[in-house]
C-alpha positions as CSV (number, residue, x, y, z in Angstrom):
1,X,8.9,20.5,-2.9
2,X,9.6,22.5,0.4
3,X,12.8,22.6,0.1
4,X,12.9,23.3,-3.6
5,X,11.0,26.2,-2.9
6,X,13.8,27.6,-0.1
7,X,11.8,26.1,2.7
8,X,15.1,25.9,5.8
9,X,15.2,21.9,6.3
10,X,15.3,22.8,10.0
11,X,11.8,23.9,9.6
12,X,10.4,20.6,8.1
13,X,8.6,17.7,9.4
14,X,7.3,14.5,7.9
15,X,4.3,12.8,9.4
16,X,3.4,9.5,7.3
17,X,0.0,8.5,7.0
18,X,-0.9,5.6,10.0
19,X,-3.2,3.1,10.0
20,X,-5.7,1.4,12.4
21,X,-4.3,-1.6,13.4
22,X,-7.2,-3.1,14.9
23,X,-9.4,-2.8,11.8
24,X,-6.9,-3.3,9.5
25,X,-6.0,-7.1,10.3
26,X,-6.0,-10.7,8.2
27,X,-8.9,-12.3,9.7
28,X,-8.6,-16.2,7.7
29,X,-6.7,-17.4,4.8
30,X,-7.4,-15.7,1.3
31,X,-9.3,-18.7,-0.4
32,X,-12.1,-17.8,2.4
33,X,-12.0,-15.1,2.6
34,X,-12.9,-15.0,-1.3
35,X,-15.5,-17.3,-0.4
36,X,-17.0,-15.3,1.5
37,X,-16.7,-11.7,0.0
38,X,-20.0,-10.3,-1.6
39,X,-17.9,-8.4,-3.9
40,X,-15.7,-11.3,-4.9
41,X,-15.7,-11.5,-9.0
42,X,-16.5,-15.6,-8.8
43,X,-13.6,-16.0,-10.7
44,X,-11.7,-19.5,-11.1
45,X,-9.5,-19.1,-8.5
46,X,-9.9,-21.8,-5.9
47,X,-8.1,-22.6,-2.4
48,X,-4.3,-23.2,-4.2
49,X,-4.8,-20.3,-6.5
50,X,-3.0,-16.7,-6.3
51,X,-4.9,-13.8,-6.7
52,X,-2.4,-10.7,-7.4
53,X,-4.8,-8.1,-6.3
54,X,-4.3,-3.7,-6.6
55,X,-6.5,-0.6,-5.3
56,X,-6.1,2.5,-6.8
57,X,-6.9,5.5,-9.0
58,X,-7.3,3.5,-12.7
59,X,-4.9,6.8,-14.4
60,X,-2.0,6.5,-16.4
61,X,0.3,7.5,-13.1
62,X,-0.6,4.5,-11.4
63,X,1.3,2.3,-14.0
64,X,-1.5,-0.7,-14.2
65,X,-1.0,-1.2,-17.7
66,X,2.6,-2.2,-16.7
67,X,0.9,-5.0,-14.4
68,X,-1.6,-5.7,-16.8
69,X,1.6,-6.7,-19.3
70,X,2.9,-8.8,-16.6
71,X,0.1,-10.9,-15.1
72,X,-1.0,-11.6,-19.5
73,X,3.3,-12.8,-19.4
74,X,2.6,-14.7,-16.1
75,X,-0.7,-16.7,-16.6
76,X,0.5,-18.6,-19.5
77,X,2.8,-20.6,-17.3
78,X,0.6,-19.8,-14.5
79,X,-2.9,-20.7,-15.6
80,X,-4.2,-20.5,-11.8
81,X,-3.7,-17.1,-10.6
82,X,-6.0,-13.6,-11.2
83,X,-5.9,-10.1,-11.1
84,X,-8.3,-8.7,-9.2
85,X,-8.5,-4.4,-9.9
86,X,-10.5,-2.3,-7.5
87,X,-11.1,1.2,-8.1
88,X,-12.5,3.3,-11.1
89,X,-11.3,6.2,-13.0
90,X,-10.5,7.9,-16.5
91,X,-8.6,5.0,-17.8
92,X,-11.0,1.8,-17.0
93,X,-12.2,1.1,-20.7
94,X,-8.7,1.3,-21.9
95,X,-7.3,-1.0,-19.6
96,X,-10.0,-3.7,-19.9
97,X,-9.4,-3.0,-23.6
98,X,-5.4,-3.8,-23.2
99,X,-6.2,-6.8,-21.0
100,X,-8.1,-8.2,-23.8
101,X,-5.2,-7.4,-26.2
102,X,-2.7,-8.8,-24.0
103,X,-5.0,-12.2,-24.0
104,X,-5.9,-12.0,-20.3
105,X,-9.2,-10.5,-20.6
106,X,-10.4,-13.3,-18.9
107,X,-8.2,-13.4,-16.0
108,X,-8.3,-9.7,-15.0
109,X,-11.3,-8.9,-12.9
110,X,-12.4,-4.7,-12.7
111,X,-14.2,-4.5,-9.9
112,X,-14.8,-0.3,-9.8
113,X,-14.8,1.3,-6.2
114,X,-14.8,-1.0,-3.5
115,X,-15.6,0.5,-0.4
116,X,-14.9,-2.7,1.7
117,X,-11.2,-2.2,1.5
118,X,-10.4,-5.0,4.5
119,X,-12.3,-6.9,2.6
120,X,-10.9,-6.7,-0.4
121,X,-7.1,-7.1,0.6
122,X,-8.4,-10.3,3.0
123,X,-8.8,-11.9,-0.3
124,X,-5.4,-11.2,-2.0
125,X,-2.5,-13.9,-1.8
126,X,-0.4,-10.6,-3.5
127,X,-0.7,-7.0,-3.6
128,X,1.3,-4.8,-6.5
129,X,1.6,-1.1,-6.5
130,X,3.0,-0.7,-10.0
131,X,2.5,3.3,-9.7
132,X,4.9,5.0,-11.9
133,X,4.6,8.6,-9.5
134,X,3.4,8.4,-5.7
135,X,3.8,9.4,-2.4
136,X,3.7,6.7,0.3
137,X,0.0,5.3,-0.8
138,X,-2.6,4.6,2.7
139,X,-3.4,1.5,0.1
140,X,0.1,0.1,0.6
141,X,0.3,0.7,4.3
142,X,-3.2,-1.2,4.4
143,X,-1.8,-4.2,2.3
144,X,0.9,-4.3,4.7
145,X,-1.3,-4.2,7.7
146,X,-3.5,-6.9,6.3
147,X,-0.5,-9.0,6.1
148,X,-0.5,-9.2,2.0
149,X,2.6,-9.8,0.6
150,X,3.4,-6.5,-1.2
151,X,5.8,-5.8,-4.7
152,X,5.9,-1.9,-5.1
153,X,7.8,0.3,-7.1
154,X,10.8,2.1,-6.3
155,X,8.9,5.8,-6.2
156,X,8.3,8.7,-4.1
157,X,8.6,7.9,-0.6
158,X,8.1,4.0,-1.2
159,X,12.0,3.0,-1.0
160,X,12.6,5.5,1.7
161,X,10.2,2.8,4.2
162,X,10.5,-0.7,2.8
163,X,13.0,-2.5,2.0
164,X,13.6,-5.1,-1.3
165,X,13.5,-8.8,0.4
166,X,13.3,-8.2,3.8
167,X,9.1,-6.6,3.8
168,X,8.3,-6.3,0.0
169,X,9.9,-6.9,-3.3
170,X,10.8,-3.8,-4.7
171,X,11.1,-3.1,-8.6
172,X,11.8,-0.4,-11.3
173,X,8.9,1.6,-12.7
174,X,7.3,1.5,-15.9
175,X,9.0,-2.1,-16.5
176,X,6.2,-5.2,-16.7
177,X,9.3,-7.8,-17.0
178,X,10.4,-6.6,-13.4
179,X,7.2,-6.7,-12.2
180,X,6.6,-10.1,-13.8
181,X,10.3,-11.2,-12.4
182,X,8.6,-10.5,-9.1
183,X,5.5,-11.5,-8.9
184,X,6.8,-14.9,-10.3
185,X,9.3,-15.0,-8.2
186,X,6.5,-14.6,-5.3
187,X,3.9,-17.2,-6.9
188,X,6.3,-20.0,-7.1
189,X,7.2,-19.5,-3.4
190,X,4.6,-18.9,-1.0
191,X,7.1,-19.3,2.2
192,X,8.6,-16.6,1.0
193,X,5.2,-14.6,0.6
194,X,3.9,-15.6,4.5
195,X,7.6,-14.1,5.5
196,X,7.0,-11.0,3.6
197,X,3.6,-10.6,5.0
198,X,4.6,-10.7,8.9
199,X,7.2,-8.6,8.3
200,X,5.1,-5.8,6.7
201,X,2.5,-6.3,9.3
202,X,5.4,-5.8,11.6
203,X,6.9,-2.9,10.3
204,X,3.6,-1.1,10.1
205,X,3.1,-1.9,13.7
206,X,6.6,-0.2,14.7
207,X,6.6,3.0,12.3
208,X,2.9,3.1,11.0
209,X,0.0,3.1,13.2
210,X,-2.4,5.8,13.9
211,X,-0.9,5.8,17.3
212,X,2.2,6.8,16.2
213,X,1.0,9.2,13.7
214,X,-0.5,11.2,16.3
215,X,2.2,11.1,18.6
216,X,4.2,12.7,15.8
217,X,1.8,15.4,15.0
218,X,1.4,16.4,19.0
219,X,5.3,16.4,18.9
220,X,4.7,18.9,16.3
221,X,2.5,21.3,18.2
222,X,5.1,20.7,21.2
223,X,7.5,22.1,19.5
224,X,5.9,24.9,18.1
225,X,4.2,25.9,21.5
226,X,7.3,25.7,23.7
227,X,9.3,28.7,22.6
228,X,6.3,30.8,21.9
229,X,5.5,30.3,25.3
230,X,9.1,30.8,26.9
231,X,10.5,34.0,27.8
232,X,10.6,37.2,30.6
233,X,8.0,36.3,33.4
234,X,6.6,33.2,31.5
235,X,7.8,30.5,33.3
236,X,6.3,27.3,31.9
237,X,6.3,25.5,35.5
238,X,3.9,28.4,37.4
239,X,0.1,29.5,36.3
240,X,-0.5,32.8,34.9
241,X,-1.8,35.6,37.1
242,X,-1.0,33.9,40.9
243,X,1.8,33.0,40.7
244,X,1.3,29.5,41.9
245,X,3.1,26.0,41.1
């Protein structure tokens, strides 16, 4: 947008959201950790289940009636798996209302606001970001951190930091057959999920934590003090006024 406004590129920085890698990490398997949750639904799912799980804003942006289309595809052939939906918003009635159509009313969970997000993601075997407009979501850097295998559309900054088969499975928006491709894909193999997991735990760990954010943001201000602070008689190496090193 900066740059669409005229903005010099020279003048631009980007400083992605980090996370707290010390409270944001797996702390069992999901099957306990639904056990255990007060806020778990009490659904079906039991310790070989999959529960495909997303956090978010329930508007039309966010593209869940693309995953609800997907999941109603995948639990015919699938009869052990949920969708567990946390969050609340303008569009909650008319999703549970399309779940119902699709015939997976049963199987999708709405769970409103959940304000125990580690709690939440400790319970998902898979987490899907089916957004059809975003940024780079703190939700997705928190599934990564919590070691949830993660398929994510290819929007906003998302395919700029993670890569299709390597830390996620990446898919077209606004498609519920690539997201079902996926997910299947993802149910069927769950080596392949614990790979994806330690990688995106690993890559938020490089690029991602809060550490690192800050580091980025003093760079900032390093950058910006330096040259209003060089110049005639303002040696950054002596104090003002004595002239002392």
């Amino acid at each position: 947008a900066c740059l669409a406004k005229g903005v010099d590129r020279s003048r631009l920085r980007l400083v992605h959201n980090g996370i707290e890698l010390e409270r944001y990490r797996r702390r069992g398997p999901p099957d306990e950790a639904r056990r255990q949750w007060p806020g778990s639904p009490g659904g079906r799912a039991g310790a070989d289940a999959v529960v495909i799980g997303a956090v978010g804003r329930l508007s039309e942006e966010k593209g869940l009636r693309f995953l609800i289309e997907a999941f109603a595809t995948l639990h015919v052939a699938n009869p052990n798996i949920e969708l567990w939906i946390a969050g609340d918003g303008k569009l909650g009635a008319a999703l549970k209302e399309h779940a119902a159509r699709c015939g997976a009313g049963d199987r999708v969970y709405f769970l409103g606001h959940v304000a125990d997000t580690i709690g939440i993601f400790d319970c998902f075997d898979l987490y899907c970001l089916p957004s059809l407009r975003e940024g780079l979501p703190n939700t997705l850097l928190e599934a990564l951190a919590m070691e949830v295998a993660v398929v994510a559309t290819t929007v906003g900054g998302i395919p700029a930091v993670l890569h299709d088969g390597i830390d996620s499975r990446l898919v077209e928006p606004g498609s519920a057959d690539a997201l079902a491709n996926a997910l299947a894909e993802l149910i069927a193999d769950r080596p392949q999920r614990s790979r994806l997991a330690a990688a995106g735990r690993d890559l938020v760990e490089r690029d991602f934590s809060f550490r690192k954010r800050m580091q980025r943001m003093i760079a900032v201000y390093d950058e910006l003090y330096e040259p209003a602070h060089r110049g005639p008689g303002n040696d950054p190496g002596t104090s003002p006024g004595n002239g002392a090193g």
